[in-house]
C-alpha positions in Angstrom: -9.5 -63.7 -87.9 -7.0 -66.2 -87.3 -4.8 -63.6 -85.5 -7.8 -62.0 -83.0 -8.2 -65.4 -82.1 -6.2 -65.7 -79.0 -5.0 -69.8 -78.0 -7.6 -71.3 -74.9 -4.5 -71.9 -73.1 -3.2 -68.4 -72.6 -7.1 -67.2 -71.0 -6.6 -70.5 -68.1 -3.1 -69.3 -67.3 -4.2 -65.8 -66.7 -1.4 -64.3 -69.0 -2.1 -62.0 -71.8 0.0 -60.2 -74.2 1.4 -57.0 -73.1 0.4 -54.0 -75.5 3.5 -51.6 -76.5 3.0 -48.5 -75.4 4.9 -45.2 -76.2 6.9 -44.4 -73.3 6.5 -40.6 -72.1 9.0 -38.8 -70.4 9.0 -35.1 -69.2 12.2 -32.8 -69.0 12.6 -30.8 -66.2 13.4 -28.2 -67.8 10.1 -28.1 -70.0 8.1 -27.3 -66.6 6.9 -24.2 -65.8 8.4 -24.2 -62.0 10.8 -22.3 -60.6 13.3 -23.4 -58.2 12.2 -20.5 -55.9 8.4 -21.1 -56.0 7.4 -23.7 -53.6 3.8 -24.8 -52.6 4.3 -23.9 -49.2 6.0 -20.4 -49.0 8.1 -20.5 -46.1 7.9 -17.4 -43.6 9.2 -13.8 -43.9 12.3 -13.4 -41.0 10.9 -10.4 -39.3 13.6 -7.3 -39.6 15.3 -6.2 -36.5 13.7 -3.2 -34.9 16.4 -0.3 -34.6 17.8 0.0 -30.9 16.9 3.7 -30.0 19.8 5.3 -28.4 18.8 7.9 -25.8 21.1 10.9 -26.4 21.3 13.7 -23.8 20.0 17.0 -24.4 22.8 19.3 -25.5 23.9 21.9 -22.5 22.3 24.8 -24.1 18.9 23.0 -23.1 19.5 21.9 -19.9 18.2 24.0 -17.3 21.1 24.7 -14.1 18.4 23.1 -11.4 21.3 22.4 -8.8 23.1 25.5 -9.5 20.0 27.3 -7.7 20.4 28.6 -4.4 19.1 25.9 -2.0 16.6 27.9 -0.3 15.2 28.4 -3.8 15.3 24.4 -4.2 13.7 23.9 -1.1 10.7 26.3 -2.3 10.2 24.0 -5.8 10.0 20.9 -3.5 7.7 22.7 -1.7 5.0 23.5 -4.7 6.0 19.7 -6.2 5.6 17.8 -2.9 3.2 19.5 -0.5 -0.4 19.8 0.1 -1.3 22.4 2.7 -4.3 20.7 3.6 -2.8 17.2 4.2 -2.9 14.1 2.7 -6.3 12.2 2.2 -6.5 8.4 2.2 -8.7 5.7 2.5 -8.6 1.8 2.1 -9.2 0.3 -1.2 -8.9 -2.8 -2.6 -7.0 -2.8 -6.2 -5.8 -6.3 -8.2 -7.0 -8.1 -4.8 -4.8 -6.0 -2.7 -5.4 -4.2 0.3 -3.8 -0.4 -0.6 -4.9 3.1 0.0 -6.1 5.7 -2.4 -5.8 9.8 -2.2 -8.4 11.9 -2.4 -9.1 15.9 -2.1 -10.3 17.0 1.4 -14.1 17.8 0.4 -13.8 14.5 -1.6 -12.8 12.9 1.3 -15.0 14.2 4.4 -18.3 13.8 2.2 -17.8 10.4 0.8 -16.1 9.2 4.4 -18.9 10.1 6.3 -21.5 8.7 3.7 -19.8 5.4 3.5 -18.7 4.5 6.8 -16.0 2.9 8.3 -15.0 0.0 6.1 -13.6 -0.1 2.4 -14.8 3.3 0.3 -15.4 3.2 -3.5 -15.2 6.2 -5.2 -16.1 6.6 -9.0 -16.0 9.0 -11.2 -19.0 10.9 -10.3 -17.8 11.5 -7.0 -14.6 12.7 -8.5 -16.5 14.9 -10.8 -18.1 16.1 -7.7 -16.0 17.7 -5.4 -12.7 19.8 -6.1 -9.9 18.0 -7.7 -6.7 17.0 -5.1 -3.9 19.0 -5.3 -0.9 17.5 -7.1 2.0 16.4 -6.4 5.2 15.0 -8.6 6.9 12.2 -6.0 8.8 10.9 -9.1 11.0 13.9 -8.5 12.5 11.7 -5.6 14.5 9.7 -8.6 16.2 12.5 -10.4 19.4 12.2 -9.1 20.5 11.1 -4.9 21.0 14.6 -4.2 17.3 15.6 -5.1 16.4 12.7 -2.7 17.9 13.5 -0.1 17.3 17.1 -0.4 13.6 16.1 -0.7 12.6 13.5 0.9 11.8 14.7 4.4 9.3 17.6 2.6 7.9 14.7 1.1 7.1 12.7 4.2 6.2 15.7 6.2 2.9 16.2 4.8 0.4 15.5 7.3 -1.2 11.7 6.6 -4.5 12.1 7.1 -6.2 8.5 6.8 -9.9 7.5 7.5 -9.8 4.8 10.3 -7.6 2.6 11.3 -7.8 0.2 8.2 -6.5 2.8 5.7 -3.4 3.4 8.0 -3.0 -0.1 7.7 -3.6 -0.4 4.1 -0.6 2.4 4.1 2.0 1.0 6.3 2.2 -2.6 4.8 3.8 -1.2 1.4 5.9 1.8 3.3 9.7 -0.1 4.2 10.9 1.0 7.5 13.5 3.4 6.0 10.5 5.9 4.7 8.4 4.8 7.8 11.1 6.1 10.0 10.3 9.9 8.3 6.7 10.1 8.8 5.8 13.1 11.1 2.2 14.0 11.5 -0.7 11.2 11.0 -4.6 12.1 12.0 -6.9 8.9 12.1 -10.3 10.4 11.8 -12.1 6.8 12.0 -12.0 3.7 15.0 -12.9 -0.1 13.7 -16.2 -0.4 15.8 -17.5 -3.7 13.9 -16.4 -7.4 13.4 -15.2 -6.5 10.0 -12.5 -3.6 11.5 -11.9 -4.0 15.0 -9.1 -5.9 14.7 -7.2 -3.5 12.4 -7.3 -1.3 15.2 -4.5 -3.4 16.5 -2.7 -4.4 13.4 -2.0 -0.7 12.5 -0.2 0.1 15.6 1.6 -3.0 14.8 3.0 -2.0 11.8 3.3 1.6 13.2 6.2 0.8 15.2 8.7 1.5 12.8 7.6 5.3 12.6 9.8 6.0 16.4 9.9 9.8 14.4 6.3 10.8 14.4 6.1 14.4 15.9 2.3 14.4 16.3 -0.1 11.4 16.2 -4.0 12.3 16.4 -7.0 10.3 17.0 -9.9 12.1 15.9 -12.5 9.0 16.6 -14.3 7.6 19.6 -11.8 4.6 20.7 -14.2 2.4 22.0 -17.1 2.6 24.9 -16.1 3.2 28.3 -17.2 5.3 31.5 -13.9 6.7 32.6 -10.4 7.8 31.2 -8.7 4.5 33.0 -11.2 2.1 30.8 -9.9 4.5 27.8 -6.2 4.0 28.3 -6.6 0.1 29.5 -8.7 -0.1 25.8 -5.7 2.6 23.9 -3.1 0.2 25.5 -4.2 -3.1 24.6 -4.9 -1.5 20.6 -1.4 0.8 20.7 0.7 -0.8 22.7 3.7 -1.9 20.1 3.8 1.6 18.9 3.8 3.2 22.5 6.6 0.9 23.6 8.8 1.6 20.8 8.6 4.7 21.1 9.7 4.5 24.8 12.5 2.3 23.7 14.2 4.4 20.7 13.6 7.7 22.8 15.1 6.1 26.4 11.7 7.2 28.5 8.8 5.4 29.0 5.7 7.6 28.4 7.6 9.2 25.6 5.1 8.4 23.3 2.3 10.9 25.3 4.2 13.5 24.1 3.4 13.1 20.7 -0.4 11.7 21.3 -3.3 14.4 20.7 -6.7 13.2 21.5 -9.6 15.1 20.3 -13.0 15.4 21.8 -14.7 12.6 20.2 -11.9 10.6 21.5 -12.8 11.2 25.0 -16.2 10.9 24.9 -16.5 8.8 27.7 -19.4 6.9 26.5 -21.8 4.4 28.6 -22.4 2.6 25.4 -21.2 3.1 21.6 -24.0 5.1 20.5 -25.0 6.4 23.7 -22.7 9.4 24.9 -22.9 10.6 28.1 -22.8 14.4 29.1 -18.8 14.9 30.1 -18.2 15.5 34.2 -14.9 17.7 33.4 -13.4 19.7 30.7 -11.6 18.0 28.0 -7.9 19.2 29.4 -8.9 17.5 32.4 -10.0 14.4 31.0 -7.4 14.7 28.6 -4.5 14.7 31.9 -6.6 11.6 33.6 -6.5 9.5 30.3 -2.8 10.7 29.5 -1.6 9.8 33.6 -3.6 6.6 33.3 -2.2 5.3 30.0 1.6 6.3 31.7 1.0 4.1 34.3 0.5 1.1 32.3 3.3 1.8 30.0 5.9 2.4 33.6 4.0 -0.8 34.7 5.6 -2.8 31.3 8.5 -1.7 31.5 9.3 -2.3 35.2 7.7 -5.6 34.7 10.4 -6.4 31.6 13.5 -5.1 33.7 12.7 -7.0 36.5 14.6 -10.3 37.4 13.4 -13.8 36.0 13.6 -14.8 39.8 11.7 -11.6 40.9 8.7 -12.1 38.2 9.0 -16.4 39.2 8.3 -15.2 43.1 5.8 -12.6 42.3 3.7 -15.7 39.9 4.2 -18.0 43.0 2.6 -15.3 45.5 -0.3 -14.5 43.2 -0.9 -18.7 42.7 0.6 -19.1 39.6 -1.8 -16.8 37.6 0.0 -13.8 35.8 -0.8 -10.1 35.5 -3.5 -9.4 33.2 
């Protein structure tokens, strides 16, 4: 008893006797770890993919394509790069961007007329519809320079035929100048007439005027509403004017540019109000000469006024009381 008694003195301090304990220790060698376990497992390195090596087709298996005749070269371009009956486009918008899209010729007169004369959406149906376009391959253009330049000009001599004046513009802002430069034959088969498209009617002219090679240019589409083939050309001019001068620049003349125009019938309607056509007074050829002599006029009128003298054009302002031509 005498020894569980414990002194008064040593509970008021606070102190009391330390029990002995066995000290344990642990070997590391008596653990069940491994040096390469871990309890986070650190990623796998991902294995390099093999590089594939293009290797060329052994000569056996290459076919001779420039050791054809050319006349029998310019017969493939033909079949790869040509549609007879020209190519279709209308304005589209695709990832927010103005662009074009191409369409078969049924495709494109049915759904056109249907869907007037801004943007056209055609789905699937519509495709499904009507005959499928005819194809063409213009990646053959990359084969080699000589197949470029060999094909090229087939390929930009297909007829361009685009549904108004906002598809040709839709066109011409991703063609550079080079290719714009080769264009030959263009048919607009629709004129802006609202407040949505009027003004492209300008700004495809405008970014026509690199194309100083067209060999045809037709305008299938009433061009505005007037009563005689001057208040035609004055509207024409004021719409085609960069492309007419440049024209007249590169080829050294003018009215050059007439040449090349083609208006159809619906062009010269001569029309009291939009959708109110008068009977025509003369033949088309004769309206056709009248609206060609008064559009010549204006262009001779330009250029006489841009070759004159600064003095000449200063005197001329003075006399008229400062106001300029119109």
């Amino acid at each position: 008893m005498s020894d569980l008694a414990a002194p008064a003195e040593t509970f008021a301090s606070g102190r009391y006797c330390k029990r002995k304990r066995t000290q344990i220790t642990y070997r590391l060698e008596e653990l069940d770890v491994s040096d390469s376990e871990s309890d986070f497992e650190s990623p796998q390195a991902k294995k390099p993919k093999a590089k594939i090596v293009s290797r060329r087709l052994p000569k056996r298996k290459i076919f001779p394509f420039m050791a054809l005749p050319a006349e029998i070269r310019d017969i493939i371009y033909g079949y790869a790069l040509t549609d007879p009956s020209g190519i279709h486009l209308f304005a589209t918008i695709k990832n927010r961007r103005r662009t074009t899209e191409r369409v078969s010729a049924a495709c494109h007169s049915a759904v056109f007329f249907k869907g007037g004369l801004a943007y056209i959406h055609i789905n699937s149906k519509d495709r499904a519809t009507y005959e499928a376009r005819v194809p063409l391959n213009p990646s053959l253009l990359a084969v080699s320079k000589q197949i470029h330049q060999e094909s090229v000009d087939i390929l930009y001599g297909n007829e361009l035929i685009f549904a108004n004046s906002l598809a040709l513009y839709a066109y011409m802002i991703h063609l550079p100048p080079a290719s714009a430069q080769r264009l030959k034959r263009i048919r607009i088969l629709g004129w802006g007439q609202g407040l949505r498209t009027t003004a492209y009617n300008h700004a495809c002219f405008a970014v026509l005027r690199c194309a100083t090679n067209i060999a045809a240019l037709h305008i299938d589409a009433p061009i505005g509403s007037y009563r005689s083939p001057k208040g035609g050309s004055e509207q024409l001019y004021r719409d085609a004017f960069p492309w007419l001068e440049a024209v007249g620049t590169v080829k050294g003349r003018a009215d050059a540019a007439l040449d090349v125009l083609h208006l159809g019938e619906e062009c010269l309607c001569e029309a009291g109000h939009l959708y109110q056509v008068l009977r025509p007074s003369r033949s088309h050829g004769e309206r056709t000469l009248a609206f060609k002599e008064a559009l010549r006029k204006l262009l001779e009128t330009q250029q006489k006024r841009s070759m004159a003298p600064k003095s000449v054009v200063k005197k001329r302002k003075m006399a008229m009381g400062g106001v300029g031509d119109e």
